[in-house]
C-alpha positions as CSV (number, residue, x, y, z in Angstrom):
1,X,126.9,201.0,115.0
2,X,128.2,199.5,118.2
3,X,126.2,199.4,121.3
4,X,129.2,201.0,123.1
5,X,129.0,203.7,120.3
6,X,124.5,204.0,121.0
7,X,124.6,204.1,124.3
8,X,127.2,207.2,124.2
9,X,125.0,208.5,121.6
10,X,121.3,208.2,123.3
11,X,123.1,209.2,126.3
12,X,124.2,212.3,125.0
13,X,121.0,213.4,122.8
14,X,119.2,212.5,126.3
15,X,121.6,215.4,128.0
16,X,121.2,217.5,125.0
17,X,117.2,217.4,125.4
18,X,117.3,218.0,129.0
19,X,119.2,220.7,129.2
20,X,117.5,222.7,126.5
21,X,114.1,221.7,128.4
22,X,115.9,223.5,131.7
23,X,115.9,226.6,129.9
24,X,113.2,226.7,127.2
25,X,110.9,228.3,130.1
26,X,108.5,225.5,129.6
27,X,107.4,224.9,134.0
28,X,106.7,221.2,133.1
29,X,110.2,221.0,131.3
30,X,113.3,220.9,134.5
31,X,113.2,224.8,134.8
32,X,114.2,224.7,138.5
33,X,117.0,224.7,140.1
34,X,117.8,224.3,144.2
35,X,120.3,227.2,144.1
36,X,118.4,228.2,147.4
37,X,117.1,224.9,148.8
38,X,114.7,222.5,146.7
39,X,111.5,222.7,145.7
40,X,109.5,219.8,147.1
41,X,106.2,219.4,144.8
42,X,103.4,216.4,144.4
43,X,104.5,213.5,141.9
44,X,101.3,214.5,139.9
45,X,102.5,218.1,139.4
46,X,105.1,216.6,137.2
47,X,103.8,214.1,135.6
48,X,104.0,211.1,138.0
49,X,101.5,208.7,139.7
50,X,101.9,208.9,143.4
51,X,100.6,205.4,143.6
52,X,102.5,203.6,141.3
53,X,105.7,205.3,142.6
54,X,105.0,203.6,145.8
55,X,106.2,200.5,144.9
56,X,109.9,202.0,144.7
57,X,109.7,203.1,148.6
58,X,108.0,199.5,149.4
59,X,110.8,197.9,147.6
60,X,113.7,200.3,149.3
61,X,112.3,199.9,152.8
62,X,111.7,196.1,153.6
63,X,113.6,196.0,156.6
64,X,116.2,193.7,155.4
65,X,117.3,196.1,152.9
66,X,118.7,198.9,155.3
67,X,117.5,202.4,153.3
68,X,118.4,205.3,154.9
69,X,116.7,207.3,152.6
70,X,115.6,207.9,149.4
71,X,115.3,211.3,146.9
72,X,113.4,211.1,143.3
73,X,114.2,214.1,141.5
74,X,112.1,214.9,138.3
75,X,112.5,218.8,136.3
76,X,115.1,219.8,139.1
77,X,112.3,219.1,142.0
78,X,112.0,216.5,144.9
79,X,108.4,214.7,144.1
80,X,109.5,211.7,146.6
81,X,111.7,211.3,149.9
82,X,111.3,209.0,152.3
83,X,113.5,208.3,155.1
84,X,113.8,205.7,157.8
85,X,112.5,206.0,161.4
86,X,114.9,208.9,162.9
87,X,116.6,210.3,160.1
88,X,115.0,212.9,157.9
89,X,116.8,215.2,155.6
90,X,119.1,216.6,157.5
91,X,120.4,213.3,158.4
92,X,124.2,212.5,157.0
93,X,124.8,209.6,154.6
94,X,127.4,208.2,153.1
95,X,129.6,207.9,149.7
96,X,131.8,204.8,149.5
97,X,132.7,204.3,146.4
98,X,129.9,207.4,145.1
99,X,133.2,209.6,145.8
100,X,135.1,208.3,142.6
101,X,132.0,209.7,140.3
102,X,133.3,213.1,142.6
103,X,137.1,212.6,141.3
104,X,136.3,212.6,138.0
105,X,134.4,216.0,137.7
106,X,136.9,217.5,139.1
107,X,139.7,215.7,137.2
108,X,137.8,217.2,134.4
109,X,137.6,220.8,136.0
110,X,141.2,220.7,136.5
111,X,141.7,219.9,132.8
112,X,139.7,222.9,131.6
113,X,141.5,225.2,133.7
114,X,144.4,224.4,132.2
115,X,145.8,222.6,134.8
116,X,146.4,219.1,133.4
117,X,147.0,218.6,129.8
118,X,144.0,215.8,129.0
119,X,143.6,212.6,129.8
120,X,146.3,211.2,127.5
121,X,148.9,212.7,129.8
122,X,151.6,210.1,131.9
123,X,150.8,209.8,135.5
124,X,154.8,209.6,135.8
125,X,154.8,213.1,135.4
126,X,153.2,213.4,139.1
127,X,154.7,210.3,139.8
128,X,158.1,210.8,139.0
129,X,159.6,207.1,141.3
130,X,157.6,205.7,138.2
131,X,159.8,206.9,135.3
132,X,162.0,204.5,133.6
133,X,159.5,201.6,135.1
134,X,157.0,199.5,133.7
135,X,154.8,201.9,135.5
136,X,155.8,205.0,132.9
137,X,153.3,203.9,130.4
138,X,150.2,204.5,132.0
139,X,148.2,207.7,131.5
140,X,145.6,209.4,133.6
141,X,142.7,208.0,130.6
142,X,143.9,204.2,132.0
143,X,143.5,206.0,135.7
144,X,139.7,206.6,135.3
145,X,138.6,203.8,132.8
146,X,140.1,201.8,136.2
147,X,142.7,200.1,133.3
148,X,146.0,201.0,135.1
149,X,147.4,197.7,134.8
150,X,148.2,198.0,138.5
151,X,148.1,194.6,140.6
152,X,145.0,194.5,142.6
153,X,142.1,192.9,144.3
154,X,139.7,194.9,145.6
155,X,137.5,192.5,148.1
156,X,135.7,193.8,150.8
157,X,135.2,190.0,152.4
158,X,137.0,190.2,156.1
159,X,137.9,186.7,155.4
160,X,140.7,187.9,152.4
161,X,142.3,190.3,155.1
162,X,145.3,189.1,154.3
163,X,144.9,189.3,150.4
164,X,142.2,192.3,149.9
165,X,144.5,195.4,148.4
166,X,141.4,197.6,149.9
167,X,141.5,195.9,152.8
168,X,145.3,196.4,154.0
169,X,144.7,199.8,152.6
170,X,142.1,201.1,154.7
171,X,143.0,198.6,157.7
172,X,147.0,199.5,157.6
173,X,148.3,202.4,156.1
174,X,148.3,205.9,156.9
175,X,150.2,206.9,153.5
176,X,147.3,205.6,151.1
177,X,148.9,207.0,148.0
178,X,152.1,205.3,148.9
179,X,150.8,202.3,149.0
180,X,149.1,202.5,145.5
181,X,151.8,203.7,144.0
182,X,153.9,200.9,145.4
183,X,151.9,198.3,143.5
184,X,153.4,196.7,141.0
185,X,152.1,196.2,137.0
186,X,150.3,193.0,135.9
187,X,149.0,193.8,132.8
188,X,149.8,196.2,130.1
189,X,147.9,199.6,131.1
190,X,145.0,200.4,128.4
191,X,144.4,196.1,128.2
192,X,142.0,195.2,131.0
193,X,139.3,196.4,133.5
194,X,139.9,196.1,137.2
195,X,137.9,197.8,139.3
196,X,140.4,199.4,141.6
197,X,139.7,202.1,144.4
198,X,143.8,202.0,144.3
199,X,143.5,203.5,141.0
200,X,140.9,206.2,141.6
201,X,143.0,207.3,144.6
202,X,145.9,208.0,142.4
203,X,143.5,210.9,141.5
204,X,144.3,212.3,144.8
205,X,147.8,212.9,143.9
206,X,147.5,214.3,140.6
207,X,144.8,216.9,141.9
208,X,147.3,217.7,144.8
209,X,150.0,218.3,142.3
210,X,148.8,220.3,140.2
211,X,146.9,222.4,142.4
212,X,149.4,222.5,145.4
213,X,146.5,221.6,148.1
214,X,144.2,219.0,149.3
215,X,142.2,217.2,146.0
216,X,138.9,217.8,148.8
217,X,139.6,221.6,149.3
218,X,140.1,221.9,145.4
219,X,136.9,219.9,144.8
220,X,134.9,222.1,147.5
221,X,136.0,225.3,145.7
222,X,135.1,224.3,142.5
223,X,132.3,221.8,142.6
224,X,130.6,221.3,145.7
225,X,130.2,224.6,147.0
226,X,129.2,226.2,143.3
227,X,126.1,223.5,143.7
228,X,125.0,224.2,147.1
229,X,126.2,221.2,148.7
230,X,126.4,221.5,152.5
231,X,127.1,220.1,154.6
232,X,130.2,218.1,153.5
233,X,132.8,216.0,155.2
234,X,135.4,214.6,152.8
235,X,137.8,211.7,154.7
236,X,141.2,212.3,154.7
237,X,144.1,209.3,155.4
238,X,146.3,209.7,158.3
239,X,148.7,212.3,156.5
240,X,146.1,214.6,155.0
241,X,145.3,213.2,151.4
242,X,141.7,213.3,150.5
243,X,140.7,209.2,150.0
244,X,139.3,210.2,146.3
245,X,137.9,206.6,146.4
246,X,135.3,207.1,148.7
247,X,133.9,208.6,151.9
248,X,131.8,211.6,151.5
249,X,129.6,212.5,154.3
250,X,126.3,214.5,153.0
251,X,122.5,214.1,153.1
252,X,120.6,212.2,150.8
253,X,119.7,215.2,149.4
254,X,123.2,216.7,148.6
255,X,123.9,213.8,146.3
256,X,121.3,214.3,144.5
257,X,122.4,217.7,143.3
258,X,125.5,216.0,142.2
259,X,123.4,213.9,140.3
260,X,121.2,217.0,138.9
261,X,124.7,218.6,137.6
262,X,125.4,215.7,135.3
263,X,121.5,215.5,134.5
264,X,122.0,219.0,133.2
265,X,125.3,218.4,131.6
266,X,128.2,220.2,133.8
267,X,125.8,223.5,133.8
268,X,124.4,224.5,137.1
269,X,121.5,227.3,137.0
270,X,123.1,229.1,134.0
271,X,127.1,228.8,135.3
272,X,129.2,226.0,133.7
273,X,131.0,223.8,136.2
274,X,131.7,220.9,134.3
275,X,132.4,221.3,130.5
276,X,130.2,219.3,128.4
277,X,132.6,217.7,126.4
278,X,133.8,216.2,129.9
279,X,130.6,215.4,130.7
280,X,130.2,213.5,127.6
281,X,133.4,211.9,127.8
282,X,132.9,210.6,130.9
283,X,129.6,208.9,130.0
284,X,131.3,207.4,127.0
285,X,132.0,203.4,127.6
286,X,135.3,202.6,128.3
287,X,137.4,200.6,125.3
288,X,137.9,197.6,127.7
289,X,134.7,197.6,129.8
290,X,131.4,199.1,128.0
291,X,129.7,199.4,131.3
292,X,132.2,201.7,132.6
293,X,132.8,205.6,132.0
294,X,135.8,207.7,133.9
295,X,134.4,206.4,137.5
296,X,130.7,206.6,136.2
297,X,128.8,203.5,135.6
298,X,126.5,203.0,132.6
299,X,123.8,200.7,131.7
300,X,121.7,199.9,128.9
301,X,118.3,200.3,128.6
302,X,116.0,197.2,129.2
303,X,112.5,196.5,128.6
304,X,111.9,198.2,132.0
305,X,114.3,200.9,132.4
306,X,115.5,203.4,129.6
307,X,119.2,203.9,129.6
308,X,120.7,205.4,132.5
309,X,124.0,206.0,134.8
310,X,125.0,205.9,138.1
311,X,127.5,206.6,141.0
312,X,127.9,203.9,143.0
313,X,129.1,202.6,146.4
314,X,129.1,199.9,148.5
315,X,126.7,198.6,151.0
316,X,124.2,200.2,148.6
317,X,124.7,204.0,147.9
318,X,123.4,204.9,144.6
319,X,122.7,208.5,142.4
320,X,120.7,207.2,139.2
321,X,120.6,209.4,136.5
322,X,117.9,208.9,133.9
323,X,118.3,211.5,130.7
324,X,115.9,210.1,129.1
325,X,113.2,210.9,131.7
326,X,114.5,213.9,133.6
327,X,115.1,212.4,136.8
328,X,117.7,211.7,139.4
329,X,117.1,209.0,141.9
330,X,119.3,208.9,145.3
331,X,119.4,205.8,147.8
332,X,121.5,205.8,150.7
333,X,121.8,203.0,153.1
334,X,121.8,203.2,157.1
335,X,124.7,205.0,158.2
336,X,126.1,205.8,161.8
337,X,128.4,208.8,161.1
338,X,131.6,209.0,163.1
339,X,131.2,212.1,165.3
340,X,135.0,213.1,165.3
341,X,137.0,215.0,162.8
342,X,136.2,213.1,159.2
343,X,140.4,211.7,159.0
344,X,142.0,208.3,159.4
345,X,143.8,207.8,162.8
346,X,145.8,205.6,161.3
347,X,143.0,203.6,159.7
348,X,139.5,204.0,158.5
349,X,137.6,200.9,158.7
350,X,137.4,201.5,162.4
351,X,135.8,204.8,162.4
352,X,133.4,204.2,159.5
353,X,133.0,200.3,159.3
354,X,131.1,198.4,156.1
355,X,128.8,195.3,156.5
356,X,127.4,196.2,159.2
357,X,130.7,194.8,161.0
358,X,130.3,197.1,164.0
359,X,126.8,197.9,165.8
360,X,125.9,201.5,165.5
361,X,128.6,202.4,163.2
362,X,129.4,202.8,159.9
363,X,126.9,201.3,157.1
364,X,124.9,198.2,156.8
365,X,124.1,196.6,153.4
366,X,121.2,195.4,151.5
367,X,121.0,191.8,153.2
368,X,120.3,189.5,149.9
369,X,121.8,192.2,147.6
370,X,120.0,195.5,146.1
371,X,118.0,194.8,142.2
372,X,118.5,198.1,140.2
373,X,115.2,197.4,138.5
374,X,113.1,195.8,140.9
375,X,114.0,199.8,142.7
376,X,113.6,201.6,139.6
377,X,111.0,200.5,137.5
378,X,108.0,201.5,139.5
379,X,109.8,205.1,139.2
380,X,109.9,204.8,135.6
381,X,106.2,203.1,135.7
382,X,105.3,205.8,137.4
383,X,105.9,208.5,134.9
384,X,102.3,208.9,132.5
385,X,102.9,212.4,130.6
């Protein structure tokens, strides 16, 4: 067997076991759910040593690295959550590219409803400028493995301004899907990864199209709000499209119900909002990037960390999801929200700058980078039952 083909498969069984331990009644087994706020319980209550867990808020808040805050899930309750001086958890955070994990679930709602025909369909047929192109071939499958084809470099360094596709995106144009669709092929679609917020923001326009409003509203109705999570701002470019690549506004703890859905397979507190098989699919490694999903990321196990998932943005926002383990772990970064309507005017960077760029605005990142396991593992360490 391949390890692209085991880590679908120990994945999956890890879902499977989960969510039959949400409802086998067992209290020690992910029973609860925060339909009507979360439970907030001692690490030892579910199996967890307070002490050793410690080492993951040590690690998260050395002043260089910028947490906002930090939520450890375990059985559908909070057991840790630590915030930085002032914020708390009330306190909006941000997505970056978090959002794209977003896109996907409801890509896949929209499927199940009968809305879009799978993932094998041509995204000229919401594209129509792209029929008779090069452009005709690629489907909406090559849209979330981020395997479009589509020419474009995705650097968030201010000194590529002039060659950054993300940069002139978010810097310069008020029609965002315009300007991804402009872009021309480079590669056959279905033949390489390259990570592309251009690509995941196509997503925008094929939710718009097929439901006949704003991909944001859609996802509100029929994934957000079903999971409690409030309060939301989703940014919007200068002519209303929902920027599907990134920017959700939400507490720490909000992503972490996202993060719970997925841990229980699509099924929320006994109502199905993501089917299973999507749920599956999207957790299944891409043909031409193992480590990729449709916009989830996946990772191996190690001799520290069991296999596990993740949404991921920049400047350091992260939901881990841990099957194995029952546990969902959320990390935000500092973030100064914009207090003005959540929309491009024309351009974002401005009103929700990276890096740090602008004092007291926008995010700041990890300085020196952020080490998945040097975070994690005294989480996992932590866990004795």
């Amino acid at each position: 067997m391949s390890t692209a083909a085991a880590f679908r498969l120990g994945v999956i069984a890890a879902l499977a076991a989960a969510l039959a331990a949400c409802s086998d009644g067992n209290g020690g087994g992910g029973t609860a759910w925060p339909t009507s706020g979360w439970a907030v319980e001692a690490p030892d209550e579910h199996g967890m040593d307070a002490a050793v867990l410690e080492g993951a808020r040590e690690y998260a808040f050395r002043p260089e690295k910028h947490t906002q805050g930090v939520v450890v899930v375990r059985h559908g309750v909070i057991v840790a959550e630590w915030y930085e001086t002032g914020r708390d958890e009330t306190s909006f955070a941000t997505s970056w590219s978090v959002a794209k994990s977003f896109t996907s679930a409801a890509i896949g709602i929209a499927i199940e409803e009968g809305l879009i025909e799978g993932v094998d369909v041509r995204l000229a047929e919401f594209f129509p400028d792209w029929r008779g192109t090069d452009k005709e071939a690629i489907t909406l499958r090559d849209v979330l493995q981020m395997a479009t084809g589509l020419d474009w470099v995705e650097s968030y360094d201010p000194g590529d301004l002039s060659s950054s596709d993300i940069i002139q995106m978010i810097l310069g144009e008020s029609d965002q899907l315009a300007y991804v669709a402009s872009r021309p092929l480079a590669v056959p679609p279905g033949t390489f990864f390259s990570y592309s917020s251009g690509d995941t923001m196509l997503l925008s326009g094929v939710l718009e199209a097929v439901t006949g409003r704003n991909a944001g509203e859609y996802a509100a109705e029929k994934l957000l709000r079903p999971i409690g999570m409030a309060p939301v701002d989703w940014w919007r470019d200068a002519e209303g499209q929902t920027v599907t690549y990134c920017c959700v506004d939400t507490p720490s703890r909000e992503f972490a119900r996202f993060g719970l859905l997925y841990l229980r397979g699509g099924e929320w507190d006994g109502a199905r909002i993501v089917s299973a098989d999507w749920v599956a699919a999207s957790l299944s490694p891409s043909p031409s990037y193992a480590g990729y999903g449709y916009q989830w990321w996946l990772s191996e196990g190690t001799d520290d960390l069991p296999e596990y998932f993740s949404a991921r943005g920049h400047d350091g926002q992260f939901i881990y999801v841990i099957p194995s383990l029952d546990l969902v772990v959320v990390r935000n970064g500092h973030y100064d929200k914009y207090p003005g309507e959540p929309m491009a005017n024309p351009s974002l960077w401005p009103l929700i700058p990276s890096d740090g760029l602008i004092e007291g605005a926008g995010t700041v990142a990890p300085e020196g980078g952020w080490d998945d396991s040097e975070f994690l593992a005294p989480i996992v360490a932590s866990i004795v039952d």
